[in-house]
C-alpha positions, -999 to 999 in steps of 0.1 A, spaced: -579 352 -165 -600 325 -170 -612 318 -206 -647 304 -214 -640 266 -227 -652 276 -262 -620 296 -260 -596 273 -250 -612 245 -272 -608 262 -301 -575 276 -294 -560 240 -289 -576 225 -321 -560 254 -338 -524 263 -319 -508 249 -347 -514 279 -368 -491 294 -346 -473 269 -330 -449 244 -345 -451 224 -315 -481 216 -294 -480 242 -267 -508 226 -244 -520 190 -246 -554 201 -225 -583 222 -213 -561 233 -178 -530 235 -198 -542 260 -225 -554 282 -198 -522 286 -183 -505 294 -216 -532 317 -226 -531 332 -194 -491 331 -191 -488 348 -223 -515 375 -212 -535 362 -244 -566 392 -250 -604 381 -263 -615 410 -280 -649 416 -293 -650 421 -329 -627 438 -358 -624 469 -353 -608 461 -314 -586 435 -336 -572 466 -359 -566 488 -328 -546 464 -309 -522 456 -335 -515 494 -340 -516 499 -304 -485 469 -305 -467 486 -333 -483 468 -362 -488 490 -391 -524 479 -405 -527 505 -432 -543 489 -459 -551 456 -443 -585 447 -449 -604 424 -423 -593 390 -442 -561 399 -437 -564 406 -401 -580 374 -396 -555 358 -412 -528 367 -392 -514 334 -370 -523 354 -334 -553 361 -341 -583 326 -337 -618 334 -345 -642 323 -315 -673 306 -321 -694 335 -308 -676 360 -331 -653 372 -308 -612 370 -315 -588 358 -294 -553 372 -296 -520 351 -284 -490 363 -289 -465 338 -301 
């Protein structure tokens, strides 16, 4: 998949909430990770909730904060969410 470069911006000025380490030093390199780990941009909360149950995530009583705050999950600057597993 290729990710729009909004994506893969944010997602390296933010892989630390996920990562200890740096896991790409670039543009090209975040792509391949993202794309590597079969990373998902889903378009708004709801789709968020759904795929962590569909993974086996019990999200019974998590509100939407909670969701967001969760380490896979990076808010995009068009209000989508992009979800890398780590």
């Amino acid at each position: 998949m290729n990710y729009k470069k909004e994506y893969l911006e944010t997602f390296l000025k933010n892989q630390s909430q996920l990562f200890d380490e740096p896991v790409a030093a670039n543009i090209e390199e975040a792509d391949e990770f993202l794309d590597e780990c079969m990373a998902v941009v889903l378009d708004n909360m709801k789709q968020v909730k759904n795929y962590f149950k569909e993974n086996g995530t019990d999200t019974s009583g998590m509100t939407e904060d909670d969701l967001r705050s969760e380490a896979e999950v990076f808010e995009l600057p068009d209000g989508k969410f992009l979800i890398v597993e780590g």
